[in-house]
N, C-alpha and C positions, 0 to 999 in steps of 0.2 A: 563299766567305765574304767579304764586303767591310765593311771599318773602316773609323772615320772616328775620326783623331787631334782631339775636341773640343779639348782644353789642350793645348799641347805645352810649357806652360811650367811651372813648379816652385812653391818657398813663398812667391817673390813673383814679382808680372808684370813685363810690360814691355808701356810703360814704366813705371817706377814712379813714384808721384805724388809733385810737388814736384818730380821731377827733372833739371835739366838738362844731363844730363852728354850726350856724343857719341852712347853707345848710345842713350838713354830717349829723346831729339829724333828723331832716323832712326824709331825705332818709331814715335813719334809722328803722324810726318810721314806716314812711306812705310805703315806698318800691317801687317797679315799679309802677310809672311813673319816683319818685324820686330819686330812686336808679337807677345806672348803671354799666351793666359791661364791658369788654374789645370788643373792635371793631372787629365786623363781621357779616356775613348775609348769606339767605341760599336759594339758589332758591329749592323750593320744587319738581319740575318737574325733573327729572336725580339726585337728591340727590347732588347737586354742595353747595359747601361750598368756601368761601372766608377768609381766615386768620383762625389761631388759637391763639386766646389770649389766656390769662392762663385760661380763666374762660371757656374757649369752651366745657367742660365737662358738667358742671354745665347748662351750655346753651344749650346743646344739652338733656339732661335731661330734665330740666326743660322744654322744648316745644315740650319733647315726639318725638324726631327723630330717625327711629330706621334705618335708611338705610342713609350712607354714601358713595359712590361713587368714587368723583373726589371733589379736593381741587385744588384753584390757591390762590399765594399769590402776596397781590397788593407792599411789598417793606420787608427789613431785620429788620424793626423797634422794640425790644423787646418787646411791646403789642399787636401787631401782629404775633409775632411767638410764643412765650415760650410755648405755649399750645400744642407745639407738641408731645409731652410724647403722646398724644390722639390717635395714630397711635400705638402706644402700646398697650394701653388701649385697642384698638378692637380689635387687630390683632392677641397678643400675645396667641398663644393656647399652654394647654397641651398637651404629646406626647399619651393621647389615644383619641383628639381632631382631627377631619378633618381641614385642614388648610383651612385659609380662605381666600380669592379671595384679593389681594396687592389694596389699596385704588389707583388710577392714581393721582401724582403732581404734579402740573404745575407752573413750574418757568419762567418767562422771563429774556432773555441775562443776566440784570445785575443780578436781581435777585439772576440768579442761579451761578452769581461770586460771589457775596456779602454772600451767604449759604456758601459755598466751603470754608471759611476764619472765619464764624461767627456761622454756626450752622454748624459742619459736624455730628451731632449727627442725624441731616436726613439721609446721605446717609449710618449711619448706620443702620439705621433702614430699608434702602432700601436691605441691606445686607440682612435680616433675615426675609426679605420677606415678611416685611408686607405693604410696599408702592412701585410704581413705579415713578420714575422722571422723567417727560416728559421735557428737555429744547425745548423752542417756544422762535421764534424772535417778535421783536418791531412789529407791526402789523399784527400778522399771525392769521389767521383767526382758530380759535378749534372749531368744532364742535360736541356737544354731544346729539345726537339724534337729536331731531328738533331746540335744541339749540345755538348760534351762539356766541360766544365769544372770543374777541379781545382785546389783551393789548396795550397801547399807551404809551408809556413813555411820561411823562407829563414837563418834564425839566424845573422845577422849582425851588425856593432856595433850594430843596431838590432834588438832580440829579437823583437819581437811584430808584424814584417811580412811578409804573405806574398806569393809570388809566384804565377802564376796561369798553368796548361797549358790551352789551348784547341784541339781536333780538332772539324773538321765531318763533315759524312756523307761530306765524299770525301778524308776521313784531311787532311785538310791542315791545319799545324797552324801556331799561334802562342804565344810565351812572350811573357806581361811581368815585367820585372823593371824595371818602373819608378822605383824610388827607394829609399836608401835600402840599397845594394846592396855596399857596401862589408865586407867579412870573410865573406861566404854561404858557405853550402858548398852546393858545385855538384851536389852527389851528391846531394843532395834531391831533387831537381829526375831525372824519369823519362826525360823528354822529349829526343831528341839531332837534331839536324839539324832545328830545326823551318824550318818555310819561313819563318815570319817571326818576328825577335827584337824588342819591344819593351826599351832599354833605357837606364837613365840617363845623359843624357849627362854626361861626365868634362869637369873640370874640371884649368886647367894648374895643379895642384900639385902636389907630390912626398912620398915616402915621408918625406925626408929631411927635411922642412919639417916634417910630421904629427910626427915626433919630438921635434919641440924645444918642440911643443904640449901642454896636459894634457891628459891622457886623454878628458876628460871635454868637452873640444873640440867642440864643431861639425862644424867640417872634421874630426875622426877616421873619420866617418860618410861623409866627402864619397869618391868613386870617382875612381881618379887616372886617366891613359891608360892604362898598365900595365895596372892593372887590368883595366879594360875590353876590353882587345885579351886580356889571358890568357880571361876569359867566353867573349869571340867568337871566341878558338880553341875552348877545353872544347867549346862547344856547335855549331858550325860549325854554324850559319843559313844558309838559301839567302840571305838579307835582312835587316841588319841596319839600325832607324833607331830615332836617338838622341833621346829625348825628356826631360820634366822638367828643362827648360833654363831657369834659378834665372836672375830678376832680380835676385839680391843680389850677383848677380856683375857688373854691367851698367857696374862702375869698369873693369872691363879687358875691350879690344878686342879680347882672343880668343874672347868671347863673342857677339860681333854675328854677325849671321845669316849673312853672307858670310864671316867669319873661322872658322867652323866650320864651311864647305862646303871653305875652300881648305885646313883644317888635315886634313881627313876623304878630301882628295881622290886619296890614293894609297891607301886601306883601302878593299880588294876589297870591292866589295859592300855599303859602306855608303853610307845617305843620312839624311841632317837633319829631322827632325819638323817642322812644324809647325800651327800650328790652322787644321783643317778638311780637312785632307792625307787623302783616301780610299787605301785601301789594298788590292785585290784582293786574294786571297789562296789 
């Protein structure tokens, strides 16, 4: 099975516009690694796609995919969806154009409440025929060709996202728990030892800071080190690498590409995401 990390970055890019602070210039300048775009990824095998940020055009371009299939989305988050116009983009044909074959998309339970309220602009687009909506429950097994994929609601300070177990025909398997990962329970989740973890990257703050915050906070949601190291014991991954790496963090230089390769560089087995990073698997 081979991935290809399209976004490795989070709910805003890098650099971010207007800005000229140390990170946003370097990305600027130097570009992928340092640059990022909107969170998503794409198993190459069935042409399966994961979210559309707004950038999923440019993403899809830029790494030369010419067959798109079937999309699941892992929650309603705006850097996660806005990129759906994309379903236009392929589909819409002229009337001396052969129509072309509805993309399959797959929403889980909340999911597909949270679209119904926040984007109906899918299901218009399912009107005119250029996607189909698949609704799948909390653990239901989709299969696409030799592919195996399963949503887990993650029921963490954020309720209505889920995480997503992927096995191929030769058992090998991947987790993403891309964002949004904070308070989960891990027991949802079937999967133990996969080969490869997709997972949010942590950010330097502490429990102790999150406390003196209200609830209702932001950062509540955000995933500390801790955190993340306790995940990547639970689940001991042959491979872990850290993705949804937030431009809103881009004020502090523990987030520049090189400061989280040197912070990451004693933790067995982890490595750094970024856009267009293919991934054997």
């Amino acid at each position: 099975m081979e991935i290809i990390i399209l976004g490795s970055g989070g709910s805003n890019p890098l650099p971010r516009p207007l800005c000229n602070c140390d990170v946003c210039n370097k990305a600027r300048v130097r570009g992928i690694p340092y640059s990022r775009t909107g969170p998503s990824f794409f198993i190459k095998e069935s042409a399966i796609l994961f979210d559309t940020p707004e950038d999923i055009r440019s993403q899809l371009e830029r790494e030369k995919i010419s067959s798109l299939k079937h999309v699941f989305y892992t929650h309603w988050h705006p850097d996660h969806v806005w990129g759906l116009r994309i379903f236009e983009h392929i589909s819409k044909t002229r009337p001396d154009e052969q129509n072309k074959e509805p993309i399959d998309v797959y929403l889980p339970q909340k999911v597909y409440e949270d679209f119904k309220t926040k984007y109906p602009k899918l299901f218009y687009f399912e009107s005119k025929g250029f996607l189909r909506v698949h609704l799948i429950q909390n653990n239901e097994e989709i299969k696409i060709d030799k592919i195996r994929i399963t949503p887990r609601l993650m029921e963490g300070h954020e309720k209505n996202v889920y995480a997503y177990e992927i096995v191929d025909g030769f058992n090998k398997s991947v987790i993403w728990l891309g964002c949004d990962v904070s308070g989960i329970k891990l027991n949802n989740l079937r999967l133990s030892n996969p080969d490869v973890l997709l997972l949010e990257c942590p950010v330097p703050i502490t429990k102790n800071l999150c406390a003196k915050l209200d609830i209702s906070d932001g950062w509540q949601t955000t995933i500390s080190k801790e955190e993340s190291e306790g995940i990547i014991q639970y689940l001991n991954p042959k491979r872990t690498i850290f993705v949804h790496i937030d431009g809103y963090r881009h004020l502090w230089k523990e987030m520049d590409h090189d400061a989280i390769i040197e912070a990451v560089k004693n933790l067995e087995k982890v490595d750094v995401g970024y856009d267009g990073m293919t991934i054997e698997v």
